[in-house]
C-alpha positions in Angstrom: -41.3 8.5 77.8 -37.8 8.5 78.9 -37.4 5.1 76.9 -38.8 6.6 73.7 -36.9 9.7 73.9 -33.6 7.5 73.8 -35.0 6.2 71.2 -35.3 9.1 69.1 -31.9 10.2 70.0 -30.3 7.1 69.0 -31.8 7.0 65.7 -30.9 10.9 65.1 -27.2 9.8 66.0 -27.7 6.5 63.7 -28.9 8.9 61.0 -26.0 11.7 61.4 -23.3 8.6 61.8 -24.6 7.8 58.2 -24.7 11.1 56.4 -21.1 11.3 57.9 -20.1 8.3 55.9 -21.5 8.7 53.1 -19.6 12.3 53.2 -16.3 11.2 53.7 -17.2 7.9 51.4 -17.5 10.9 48.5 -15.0 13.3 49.7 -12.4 9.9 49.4 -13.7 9.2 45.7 -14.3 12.5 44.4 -11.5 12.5 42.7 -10.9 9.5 41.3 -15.1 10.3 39.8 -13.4 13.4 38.6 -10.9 11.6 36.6 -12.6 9.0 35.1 -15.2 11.7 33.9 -12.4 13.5 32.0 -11.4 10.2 30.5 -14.6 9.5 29.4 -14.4 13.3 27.9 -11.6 12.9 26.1 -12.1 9.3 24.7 -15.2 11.1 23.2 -13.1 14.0 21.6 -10.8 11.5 20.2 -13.6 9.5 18.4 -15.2 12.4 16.8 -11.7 13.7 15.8 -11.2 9.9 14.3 -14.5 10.7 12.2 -12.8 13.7 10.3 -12.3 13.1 6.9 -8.8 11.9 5.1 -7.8 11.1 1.6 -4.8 8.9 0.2 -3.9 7.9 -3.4 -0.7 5.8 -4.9 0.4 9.3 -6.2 0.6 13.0 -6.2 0.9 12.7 -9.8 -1.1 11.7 -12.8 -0.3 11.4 -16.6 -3.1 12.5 -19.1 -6.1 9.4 -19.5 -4.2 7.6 -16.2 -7.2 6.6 -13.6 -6.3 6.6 -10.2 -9.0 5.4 -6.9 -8.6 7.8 -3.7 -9.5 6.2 -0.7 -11.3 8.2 2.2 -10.6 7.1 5.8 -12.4 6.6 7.7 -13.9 3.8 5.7 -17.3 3.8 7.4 -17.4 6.8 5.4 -16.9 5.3 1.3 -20.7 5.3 0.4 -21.1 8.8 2.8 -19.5 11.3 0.7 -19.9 13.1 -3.0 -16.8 13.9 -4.8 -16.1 17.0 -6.5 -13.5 18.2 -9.0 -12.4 21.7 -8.7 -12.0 21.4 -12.5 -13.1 18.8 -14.3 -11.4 19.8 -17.5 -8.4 18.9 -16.3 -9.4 16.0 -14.3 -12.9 14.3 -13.3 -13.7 12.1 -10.2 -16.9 9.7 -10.1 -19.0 8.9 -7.7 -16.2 6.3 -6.3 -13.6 8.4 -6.1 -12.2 7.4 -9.2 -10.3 10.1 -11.1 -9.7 10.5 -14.9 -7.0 12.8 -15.7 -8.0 14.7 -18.8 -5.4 17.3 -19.4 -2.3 18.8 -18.0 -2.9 21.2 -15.1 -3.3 21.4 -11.1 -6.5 20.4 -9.4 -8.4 19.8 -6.7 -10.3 16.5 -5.9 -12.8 17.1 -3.1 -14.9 14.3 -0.7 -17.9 15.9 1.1 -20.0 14.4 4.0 -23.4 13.6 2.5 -24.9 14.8 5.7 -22.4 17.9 6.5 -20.8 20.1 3.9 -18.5 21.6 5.7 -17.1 18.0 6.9 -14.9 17.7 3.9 -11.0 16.6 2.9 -9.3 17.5 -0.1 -6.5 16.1 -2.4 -4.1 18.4 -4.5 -3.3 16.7 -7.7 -0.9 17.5 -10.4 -1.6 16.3 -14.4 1.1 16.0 -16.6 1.4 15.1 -20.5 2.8 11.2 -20.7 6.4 11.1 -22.1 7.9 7.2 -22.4 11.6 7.4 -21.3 14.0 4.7 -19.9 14.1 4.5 -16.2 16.9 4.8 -14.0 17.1 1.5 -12.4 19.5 -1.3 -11.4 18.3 -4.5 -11.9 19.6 -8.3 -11.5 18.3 -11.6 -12.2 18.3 -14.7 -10.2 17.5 -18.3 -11.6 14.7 -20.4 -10.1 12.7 -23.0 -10.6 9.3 -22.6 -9.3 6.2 -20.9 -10.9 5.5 -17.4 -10.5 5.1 -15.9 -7.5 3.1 -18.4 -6.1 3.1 -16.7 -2.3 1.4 -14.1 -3.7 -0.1 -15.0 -6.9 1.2 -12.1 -9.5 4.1 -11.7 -11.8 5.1 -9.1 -9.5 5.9 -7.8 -6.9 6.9 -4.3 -5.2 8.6 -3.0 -1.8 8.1 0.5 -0.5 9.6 -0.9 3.0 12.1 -3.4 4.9 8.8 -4.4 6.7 7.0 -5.4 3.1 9.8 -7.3 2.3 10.1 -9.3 5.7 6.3 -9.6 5.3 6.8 -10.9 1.7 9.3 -13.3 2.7 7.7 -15.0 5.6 4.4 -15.2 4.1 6.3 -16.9 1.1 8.2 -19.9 3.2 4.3 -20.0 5.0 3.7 -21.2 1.6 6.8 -23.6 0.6 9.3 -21.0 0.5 9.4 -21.3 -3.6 11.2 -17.4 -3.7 12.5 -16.6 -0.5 14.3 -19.6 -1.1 16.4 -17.6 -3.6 15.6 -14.5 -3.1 16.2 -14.0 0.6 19.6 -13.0 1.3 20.1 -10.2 -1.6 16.3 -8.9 -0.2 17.4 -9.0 3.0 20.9 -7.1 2.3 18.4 -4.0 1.7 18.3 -1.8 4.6 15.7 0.5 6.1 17.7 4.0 4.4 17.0 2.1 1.4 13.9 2.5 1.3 13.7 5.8 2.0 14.2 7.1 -1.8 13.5 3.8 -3.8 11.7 0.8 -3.5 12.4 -2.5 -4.9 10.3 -4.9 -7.9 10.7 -8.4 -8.3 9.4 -9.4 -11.7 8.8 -12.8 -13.1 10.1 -13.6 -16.5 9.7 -17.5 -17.9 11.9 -18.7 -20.7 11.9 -22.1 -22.7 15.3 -24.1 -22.8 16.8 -25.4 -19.5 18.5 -23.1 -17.0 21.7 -22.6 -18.3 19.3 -20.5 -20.9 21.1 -16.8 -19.8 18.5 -13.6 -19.2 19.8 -10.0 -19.3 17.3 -7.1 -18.7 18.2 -5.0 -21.3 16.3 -2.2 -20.1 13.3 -0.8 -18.4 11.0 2.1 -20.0 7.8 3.5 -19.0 5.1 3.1 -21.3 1.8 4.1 -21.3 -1.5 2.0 -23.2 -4.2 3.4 -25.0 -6.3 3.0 -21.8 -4.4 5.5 -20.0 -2.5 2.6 -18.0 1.4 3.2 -17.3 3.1 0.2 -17.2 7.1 -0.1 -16.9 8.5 -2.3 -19.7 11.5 -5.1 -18.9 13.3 -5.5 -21.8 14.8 -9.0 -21.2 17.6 -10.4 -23.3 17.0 -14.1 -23.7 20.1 -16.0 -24.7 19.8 -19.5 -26.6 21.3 -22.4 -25.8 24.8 -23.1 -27.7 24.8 -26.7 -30.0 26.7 -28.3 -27.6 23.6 -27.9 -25.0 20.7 -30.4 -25.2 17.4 -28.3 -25.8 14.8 -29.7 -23.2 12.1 -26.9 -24.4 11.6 -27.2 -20.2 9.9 -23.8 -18.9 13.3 -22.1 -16.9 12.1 -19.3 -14.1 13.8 -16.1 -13.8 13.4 -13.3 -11.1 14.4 -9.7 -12.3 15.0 -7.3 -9.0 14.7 -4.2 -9.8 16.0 -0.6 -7.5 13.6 2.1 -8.7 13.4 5.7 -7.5 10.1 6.5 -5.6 8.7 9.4 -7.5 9.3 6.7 -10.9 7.7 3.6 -9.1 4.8 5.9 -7.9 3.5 6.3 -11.4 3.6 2.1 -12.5 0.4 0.4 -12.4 1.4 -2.7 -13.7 4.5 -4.5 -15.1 4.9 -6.3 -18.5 7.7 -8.0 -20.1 9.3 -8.3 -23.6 11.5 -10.7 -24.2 13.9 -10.8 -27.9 16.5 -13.2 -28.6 20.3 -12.2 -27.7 22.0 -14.5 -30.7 20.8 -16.6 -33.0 19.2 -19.6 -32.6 21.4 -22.8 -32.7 21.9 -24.8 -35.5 19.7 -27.9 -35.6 21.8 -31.1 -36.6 19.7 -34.2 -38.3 
């Protein structure tokens, strides 16, 4: 009796030793529990405040018949929304977010979650009648002898940052180094405060004759097609080889850099250029 009665009493003990444990075992990581529950919390607010909806667009500005895409973010949510013009009179939006600007006025371009209709973002957009004028730009040109742009495969190319154009530039010697080569140090001489009102063009203009051929851009004007697309316009000022000169009818490369203001560069879509004679061609001698 005695025997089982110790028994008893041990395992009591053995029992209350445990529950003591497992108390102060809780009571030591209460609080780090605590703390990883609010993390946990938190992470979760922070993903549904990523879900809320945003719009972006190359512009605040459109010309009458320009088209323009607005992008939603997140991009989960493209093929989740309907768009909505607040007046599509003055400017439409399809079912891609693609808007048509129609005539001159203010509107409102609207994306709406499919599944919530008060989830929604809005972009504010201003429609103006298109007037061609000559930009305010300074421009050089720099002789190569490569194709165009072959790093990134256009005639063209624009800056909005310092980072773009240390991007541009290290992508391009990844590739042979066929501009940066000549380009490099005048990019490079472009600061970060730069950047803050203008951004910078580099635009690929080929001529026939060798490279002493000269090429002056003349000018650069915005111009709009008849499909609503504004383009800016190099002028460029070929020069012709003199008769002392031996005509190779070679291809020459040129690069134009050009500085143009923000609110100006904001509104090109693409770039062309027209080229015209500077003198008259050489005489030909039999």
């Amino acid at each position: 009796m005695t025997e089982k009665t110790n028994r008893m009493n041990w395992s009591e003990q053995n029992e209350k030793g445990l529950e003591g444990e497992r108390y102060e075992f809780m009571k030591k990581y209460l609080k780090y529990i605590v703390v990883m529950a609010i993390v946990i919390l938190c992470m979760g607010g922070m993903k549904a405040q990523a879900k809320s909806l945003e719009l972006s667009a190359p512009a605040k500005t459109m010309y009458v018949k320009q088209k323009m895409q607005i992008k939603v973010t997140p991009s989960s949510m493209k093929k989740k929304v309907r768009w909505k013009s607040s007046n599509s009179k003055i400017a439409s939006v399809n079912a891609n977010g693609k808007v048509t600007a129609r005539k001159a006025g203010k509107v409102k371009i609207y994306a709406i979650s499919s599944k919530n209709n008060k989830k929604k973002a809005v972009y504010q957009l201003t429609v103006k009648n298109f007037k061609a004028k000559t930009l305010s730009a300074n421009c050089w040109v720099i002789r190569d002898g490569s194709s165009p742009l072959p790093s990134i495969g256009k005639k063209y190319k624009v800056f909005h940052s310092q980072q773009e154009v240390s991007e541009f530039l290290k992508e391009d010697k990844e590739n042979g180094g066929y501009v940066s080569y000549h380009l490099e140090k005048k990019l490079k001489s472009y600061k970060k405060s730069f950047f803050k009102k203008k951004c910078l063009c580099v635009i690929y203009i080929s001529t026939e004759g060798s490279g002493s051929t000269p090429v002056i851009v003349d000018s650069i004007q915005l111009v709009q097609k008849h499909n609503g697309r504004v383009n800016a316009k190099l002028r460029a000022g070929i020069g012709v080889q003199g008769d002392d000169e031996v005509w190779t009818c070679d291809m020459a490369t040129f690069y134009a850099v050009a500085e143009f203001h923000k609110k100006d560069a904001q509104m090109i879509q693409g770039y062309t250029v027209e080229k015209f004679e500077m003198v008259k061609l050489p005489t030909i001698y039999d």
